[in-house]
N, C-alpha and C positions, 0 to 999 in steps of 0.2 A: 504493500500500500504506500501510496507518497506520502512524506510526511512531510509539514510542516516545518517554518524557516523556525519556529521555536522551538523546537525538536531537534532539529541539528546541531543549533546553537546551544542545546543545552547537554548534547552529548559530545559536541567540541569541550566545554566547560570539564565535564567528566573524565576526558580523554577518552574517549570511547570509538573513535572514528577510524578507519581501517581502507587500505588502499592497497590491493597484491594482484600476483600475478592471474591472469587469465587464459590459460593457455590447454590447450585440450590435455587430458593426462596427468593435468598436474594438481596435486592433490593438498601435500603439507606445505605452509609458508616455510619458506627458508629463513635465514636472516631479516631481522628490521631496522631500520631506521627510524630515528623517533622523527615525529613530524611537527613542527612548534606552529603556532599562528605569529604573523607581524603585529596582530592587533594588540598581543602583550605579551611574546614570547613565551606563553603557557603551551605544555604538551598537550598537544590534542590529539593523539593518538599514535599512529607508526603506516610505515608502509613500509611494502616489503623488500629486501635488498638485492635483486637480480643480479648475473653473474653472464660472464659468457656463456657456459653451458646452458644457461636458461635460454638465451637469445637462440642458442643452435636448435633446442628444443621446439622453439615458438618457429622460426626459419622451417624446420622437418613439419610440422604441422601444417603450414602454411603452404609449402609446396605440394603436401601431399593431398591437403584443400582442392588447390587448386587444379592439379591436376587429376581429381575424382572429376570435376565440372557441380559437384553442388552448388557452386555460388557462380562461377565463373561460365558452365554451359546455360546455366538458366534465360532461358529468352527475355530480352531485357522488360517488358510487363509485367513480369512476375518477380523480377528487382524491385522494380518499383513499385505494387504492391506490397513487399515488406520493409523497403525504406520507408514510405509513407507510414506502413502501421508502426513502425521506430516512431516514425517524429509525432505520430499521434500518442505514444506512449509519454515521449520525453514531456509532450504538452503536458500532459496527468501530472506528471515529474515537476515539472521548469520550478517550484518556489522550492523545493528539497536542494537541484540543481542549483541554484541562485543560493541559496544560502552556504552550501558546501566550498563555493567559489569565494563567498563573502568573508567564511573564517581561515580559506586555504591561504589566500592571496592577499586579503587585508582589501580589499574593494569593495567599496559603498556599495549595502543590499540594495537600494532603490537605483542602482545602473544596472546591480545584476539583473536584477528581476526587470526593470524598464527599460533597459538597451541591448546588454548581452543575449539573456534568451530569447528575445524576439529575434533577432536575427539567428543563433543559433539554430533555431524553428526552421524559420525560413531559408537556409539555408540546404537542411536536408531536405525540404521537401522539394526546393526550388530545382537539385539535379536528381530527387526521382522522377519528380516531371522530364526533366529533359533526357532522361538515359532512353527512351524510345523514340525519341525524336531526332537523331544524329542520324546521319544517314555518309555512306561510302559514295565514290563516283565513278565513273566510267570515261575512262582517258577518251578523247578525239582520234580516231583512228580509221584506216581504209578499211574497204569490206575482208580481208585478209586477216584481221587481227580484232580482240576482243581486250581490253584494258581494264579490270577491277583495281578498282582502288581502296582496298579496305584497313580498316581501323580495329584492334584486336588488345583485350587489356594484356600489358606488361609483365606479369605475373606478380611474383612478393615484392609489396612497397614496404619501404620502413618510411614510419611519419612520424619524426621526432617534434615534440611540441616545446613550444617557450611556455613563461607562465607567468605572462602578466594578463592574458584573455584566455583562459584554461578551456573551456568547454565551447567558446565559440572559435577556439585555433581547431582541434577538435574537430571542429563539424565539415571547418574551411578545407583541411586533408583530409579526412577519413570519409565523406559525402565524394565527394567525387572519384576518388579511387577505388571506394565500392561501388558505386552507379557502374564503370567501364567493366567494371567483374575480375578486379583484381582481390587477391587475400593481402590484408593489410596488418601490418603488425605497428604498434601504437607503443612508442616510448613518452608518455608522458614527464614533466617537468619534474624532479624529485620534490620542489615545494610547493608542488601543486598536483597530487596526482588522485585527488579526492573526487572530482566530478568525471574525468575521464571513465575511471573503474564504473560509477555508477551506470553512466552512459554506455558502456560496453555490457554490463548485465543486461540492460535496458534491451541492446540488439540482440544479444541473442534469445531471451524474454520473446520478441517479434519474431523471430523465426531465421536468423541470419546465423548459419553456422559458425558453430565455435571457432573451426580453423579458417574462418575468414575473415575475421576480425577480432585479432589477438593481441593481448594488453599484457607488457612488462611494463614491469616499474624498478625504479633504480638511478643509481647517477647517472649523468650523462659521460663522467670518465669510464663507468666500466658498462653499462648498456647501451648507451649512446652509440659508443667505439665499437661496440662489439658488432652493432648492428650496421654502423658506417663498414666494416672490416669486413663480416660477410660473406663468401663467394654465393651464396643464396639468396640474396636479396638483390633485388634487380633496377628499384630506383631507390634513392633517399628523398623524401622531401622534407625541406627544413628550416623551423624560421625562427629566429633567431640572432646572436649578435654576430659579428661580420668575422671576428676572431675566430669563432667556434665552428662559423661557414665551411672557413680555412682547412680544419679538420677534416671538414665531411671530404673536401677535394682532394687530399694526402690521401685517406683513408681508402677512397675511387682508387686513385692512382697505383696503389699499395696492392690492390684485390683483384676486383675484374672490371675493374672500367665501370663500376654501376655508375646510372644517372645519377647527376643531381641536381636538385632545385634548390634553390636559395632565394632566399626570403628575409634579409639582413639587418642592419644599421638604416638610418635615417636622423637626418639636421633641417630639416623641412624650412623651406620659409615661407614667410607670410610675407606680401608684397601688396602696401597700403598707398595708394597713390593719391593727390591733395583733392580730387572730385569723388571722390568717394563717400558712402552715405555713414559717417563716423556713429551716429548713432544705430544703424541697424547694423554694424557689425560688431559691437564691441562683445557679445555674445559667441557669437562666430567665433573672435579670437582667443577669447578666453579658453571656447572647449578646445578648440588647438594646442593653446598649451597647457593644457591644466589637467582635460580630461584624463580618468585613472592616475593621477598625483602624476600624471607625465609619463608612465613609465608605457608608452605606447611608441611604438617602432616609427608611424607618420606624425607624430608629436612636432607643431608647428612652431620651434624654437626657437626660433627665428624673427624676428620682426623688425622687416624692413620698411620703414615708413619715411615717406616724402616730409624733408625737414620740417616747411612751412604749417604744419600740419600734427609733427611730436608730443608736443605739448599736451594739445587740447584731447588727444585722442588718450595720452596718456593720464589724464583730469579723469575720462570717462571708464577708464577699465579699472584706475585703483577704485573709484566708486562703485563698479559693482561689485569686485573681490571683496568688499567690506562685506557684502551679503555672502558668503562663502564661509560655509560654518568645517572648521577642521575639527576632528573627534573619531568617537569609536564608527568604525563600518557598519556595527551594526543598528547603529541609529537612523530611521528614517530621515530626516533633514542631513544627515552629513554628505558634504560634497567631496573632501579629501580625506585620505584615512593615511596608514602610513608605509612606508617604504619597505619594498616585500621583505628583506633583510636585513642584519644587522651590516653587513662586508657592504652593501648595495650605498644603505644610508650613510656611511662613511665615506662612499665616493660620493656620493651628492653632499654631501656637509663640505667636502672636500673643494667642490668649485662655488660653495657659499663663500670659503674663508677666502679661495683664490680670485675671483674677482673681481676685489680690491685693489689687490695687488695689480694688476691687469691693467688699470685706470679707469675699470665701469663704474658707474656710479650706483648704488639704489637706490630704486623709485619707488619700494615699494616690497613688505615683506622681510622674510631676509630672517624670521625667527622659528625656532624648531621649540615645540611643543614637547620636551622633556616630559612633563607634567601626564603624558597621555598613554598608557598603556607600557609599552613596551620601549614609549621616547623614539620613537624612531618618524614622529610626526612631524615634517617641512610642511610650513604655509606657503602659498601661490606667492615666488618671490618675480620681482623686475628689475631686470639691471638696465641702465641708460646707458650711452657715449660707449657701445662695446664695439672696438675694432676688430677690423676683417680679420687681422691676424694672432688673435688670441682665440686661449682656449677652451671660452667659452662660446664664442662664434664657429668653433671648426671642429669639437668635441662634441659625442654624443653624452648628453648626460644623465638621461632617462628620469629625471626626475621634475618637478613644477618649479623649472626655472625659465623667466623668457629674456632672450638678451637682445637687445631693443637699440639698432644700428640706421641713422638716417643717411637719407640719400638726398641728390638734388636731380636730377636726369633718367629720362626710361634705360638709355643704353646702362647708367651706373647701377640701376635696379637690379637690372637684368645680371652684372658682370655679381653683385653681391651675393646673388641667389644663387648662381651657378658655382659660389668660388666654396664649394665643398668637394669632399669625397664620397658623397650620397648624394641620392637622386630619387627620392621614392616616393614623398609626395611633395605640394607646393601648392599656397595659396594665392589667388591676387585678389585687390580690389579695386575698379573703376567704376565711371560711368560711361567712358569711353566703349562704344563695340570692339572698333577696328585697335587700339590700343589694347584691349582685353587678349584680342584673336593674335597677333604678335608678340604679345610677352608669354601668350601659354606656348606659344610652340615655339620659344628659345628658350621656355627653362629647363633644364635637363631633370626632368624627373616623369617616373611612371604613370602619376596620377595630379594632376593640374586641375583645382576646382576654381572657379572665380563666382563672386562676390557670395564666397559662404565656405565653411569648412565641410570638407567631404571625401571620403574615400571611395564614394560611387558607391554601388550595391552589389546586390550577388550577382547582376546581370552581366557588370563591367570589372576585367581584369583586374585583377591587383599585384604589380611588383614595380622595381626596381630599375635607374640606370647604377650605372658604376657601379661603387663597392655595396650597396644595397639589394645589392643581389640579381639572377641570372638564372638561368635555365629554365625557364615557365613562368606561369602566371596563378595566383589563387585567384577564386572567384571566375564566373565567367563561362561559356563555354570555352574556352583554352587553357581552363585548370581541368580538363580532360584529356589535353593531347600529352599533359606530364605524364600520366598514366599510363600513353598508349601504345603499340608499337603501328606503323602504318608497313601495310601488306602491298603490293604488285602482286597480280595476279592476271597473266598473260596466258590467251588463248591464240593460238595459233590454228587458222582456218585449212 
């Protein structure tokens, strides 16, 4: 039965909560790992500690999945008849889900429940709809020859997850690698691997074979690796920081060449220019940088705004952050909670102190909530006058800092947005069209929204240029070509 966000919350309290492996055959938890909450560093329970052997175990299951054809022969209608009966389950689920995520990760219940699960939802159901909808082609050819062009899942994906959005990264990989009929094996985050597990009982609850969607849990040094390492698993897909990217590509290189998809770092900017409607956006920008205490990959870091113009726009955001209540996650009114670790909130404390040094100035913020839980609570800080070549303008900092750089020219806009080593989203604001339409398509990033923050929907890609990652798209119809191999299939008359 779903239970209840106060039922969760109160066997977090308990330590009661439990996160292991799922994997056909397998029976007694191994080792555990204890699992703490960021919201006060209290144990709440353990997960369990996977091993390489366990990964080869999950790998042999998965291929042996696969090549029964239980999940993988199944005509794709009848995928999506038990995808859908999944995301009909998870719905029953979503406030259990939502709060499992709220004490895993330290994120505000009222996003889980009002932003996360909605699209988590919508996400699975969005490519069961689509898995009978994709259709193969028929090359151009003389009466002599016949040309199939078909599309065929990959076999074993490993979907290693980040875990600052646990159940909706989740849906983002493991939705479309099952829709194409591949067996997927699921390394969830070690500090977040609470809502995954539930979600994996859930599918197979609906009728989705055990060996086709299989859950370790574990670090990412020794399950991560193992599963990057491999010769049985045939894509990675991974998202995550740009450093640990890095791994998944050694570990390719090391093995069999598996694919990879990368899903990495981001320094996003916001690009405010003097005709712009300062009042309907200061919302906008705030959820850019602020939303999930920052620790969001397209986190709008950035702010680039037309000098003339600094001031008053800055007048209006420290006013509404005044309305931004910092506290426990599991308070309904809280908008920031705190930093998913103790190593994490040390590097964000870290470019509070450094800053200064720097010559930014503060506009705003800049205090950490000791007093709260576990102290690892940063309020919505602003730094002013931050140049292009510090390292808080060219450094990812995953946390609710914005460093706030004026401009005077479109071309100098342009050259400040582009001057990072990520490319993965980016905002503007005008009221110009034709100004709109030429700054989106010189900033170098995968996702360009103007006058609003947005990563687009499950309809439209999501990834990366540069170091922000490479080899596919999440979201989308072309977060299925990751999954897929393409076939020729030549008939000769």
């Amino acid at each position: 039965m779903p239970q209840a966000k106060e039922q969760i919350f109160e066997q977090a309290r308990a330590g009661r909560l439990w996160a292991g492996h799922l994997i056909p055959g397998h029976a007694s938890p191994g080792a555990r790992l204890e699992n703490t909450t960021p919201i006060d560093n209290s144990a709440i329970g353990s997960i369990e500690a996977g091993t390489a052997a366990d990964v080869d175990r999950a790998v042999q299951a998965a291929r042996a999945s696969f090549k029964s054809g239980e999940w993988s022969g199944l005509a794709p209608a009848e995928r999506k008849r038990i995808m859908l009966a999944w995301a009909d389950l998870l719905a029953e689920h979503a406030e259990e889900l939502a709060a499992l995520d709220c004490v895993d990760a330290g994120k505000p219940i009222t996003e889980c429940l009002n932003t996360d699960m909605p699209a988590t939802l919508d996400t699975f159901r969005w490519y069961a709809e689509a898995v009978d909808k994709c259709f193969g082609r028929i090359s151009p050819t003389g009466p002599d020859a016949l040309g199939l062009i078909v599309k065929e899942p990959i076999g074993v994906v490993g979907a290693v997850l980040p875990w600052n959005f646990p159940a909706q990264m989740y849906a983002w990989k493991v939705a479309p690698a099952l829709a194409a009929g591949n067996s997927v094996i699921v390394k969830p985050a070690e500090l977040t691997s609470l809502s995954a597990y539930r979600m994996t009982q859930l599918a197979h609850q609906a009728g989705i074979p055990a060996g086709a969607l299989i859950l370790v849990t574990g670090l990412g040094e020794t399950v991560g690796q193992a599963i990057g390492r491999h010769m049985g698993v045939d894509v990675v897909s991974f998202t995550g920081s740009t450093e640990v990217g890095r791994y998944f590509l050694k570990y390719s290189a090391e093995s069999n060449l598996k694919e990879i998809v990368l899903e990495c770092g981001g320094k996003s900017p916001q690009v405010i220019f003097d005709d712009a409607d300062l009042d309907g956006l200061v919302d906008h920008v705030l959820a850019a940088a602020f939303w999930n205490m920052g620790e969001n990959c397209s986190c709008g870091s950035r702010l680039i705004v037309q000098a003339g113009i600094k001031d008053a726009l800055l007048d209006r955001l420290r006013q509404r952050l005044s309305e931004w209540k910092v506290g426990l996650p599991t308070e309904a009114d809280v908008k920031i909670g705190p930093m998913i670790e103790r190593a994490h909130f040390d590097k964000v404390r870290g470019f509070l102190e450094g800053a200064a040094a720097d010559g930014a100035r503060l506009a705003h913020g800049g205090r950490i909530h000791a007093e709260l839980g576990s102290g690892w609570y940063v309020e919505p800080t602003i730094f002013d006058a931050v140049t292009a070549d510090s390292r808080l303008f060219q450094e990812e900092v995953f946390g609710p800092i914005l460093a706030v750089t004026p401009f005077e020219t479109e071309a100098e806009a342009i050259e400040l947005a582009n001057n990072s080593q990520y490319g993965l989203a980016a905002s503007l604001y005008t009221r110009d069209v034709r100004r709109a339409q030429r700054v989106a398509r010189a900033i170098q990033a995968g996702t360009v929204s103007v006058n609003g923050f947005s990563e687009g929907d499950i309809s439209t890609p999501f990834g990366g240029y540069k170091q922000s990652g490479f080899g596919g798209r999440d979201n989308g119809l072309e977060a299925l070509d990751q999954y897929q191999q393409v076939k020729t299939i030549w008939y000769v008359n």
